[in-house]
C-alpha positions, 0 to 999 in steps of 0.5 A: 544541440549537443549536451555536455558529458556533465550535463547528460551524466546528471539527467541520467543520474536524476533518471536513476532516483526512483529505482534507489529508492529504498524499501520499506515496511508497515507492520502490523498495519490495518488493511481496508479497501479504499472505498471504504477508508474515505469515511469517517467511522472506518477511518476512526476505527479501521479495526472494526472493518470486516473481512467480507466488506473488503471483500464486497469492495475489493474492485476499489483497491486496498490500502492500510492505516498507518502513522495516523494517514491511509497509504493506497496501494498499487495494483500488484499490491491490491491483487496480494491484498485479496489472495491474503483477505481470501486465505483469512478466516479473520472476521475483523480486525485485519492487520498486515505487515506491507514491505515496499517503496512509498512514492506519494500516497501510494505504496508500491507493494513488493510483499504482503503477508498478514500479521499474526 
């Protein structure tokens, strides 16, 4: 069967969609791990989730608080998550600025930093 040049042309185009998405960014965000952000008194108050907790579950992945909705991260971005959680002397309310490309729930994480 062939495919038409226009046809193709398309296929390719909508192929191309995920690579145009545009980056973007959270600041001031705070950062929980996963885990933890499934229950209810961290959901209510991500800023009094400690440091050492997300540190004790940092197998789980990592994800912030923002606009009202928990976003997870992808692995690279958990991976940054962990050296920043690391190089912190902050006990709690851990908030960090995220840049990166939001596809469903997840954010692919291209930096992270914390805030200051």
């Amino acid at each position: 069967m062939k495919m038409s040049r226009s046809l193709a042309v398309a296929v390719l185009a909508f192929a191309a969609l995920p690579a145009l998405a545009a980056a973007e960014t959270w600041s001031n965000a705070s950062l929980v791990d996963t885990h933890c952000a499934a229950k209810d008194k961290v959901a209510k108050d991500p800023d009094s989730h400690t440091r050492d907790c997300d540190l004790m579950c940092e197998k789980n992945g990592f994800g912030i608080f923002a606009e009202g909705k928990y976003y997870k991260f992808d692995k690279a971005g958990s991976e940054k998550a962990v050296e920043a959680l690391k190089a912190s002397k902050q006990d709690d309310h851990i908030r960090v600025n995220v840049t990166g490309t939001l596809a469903g729930d997840t954010i692919e994480v291209s930096s992270l930093e914390l805030a200051k």
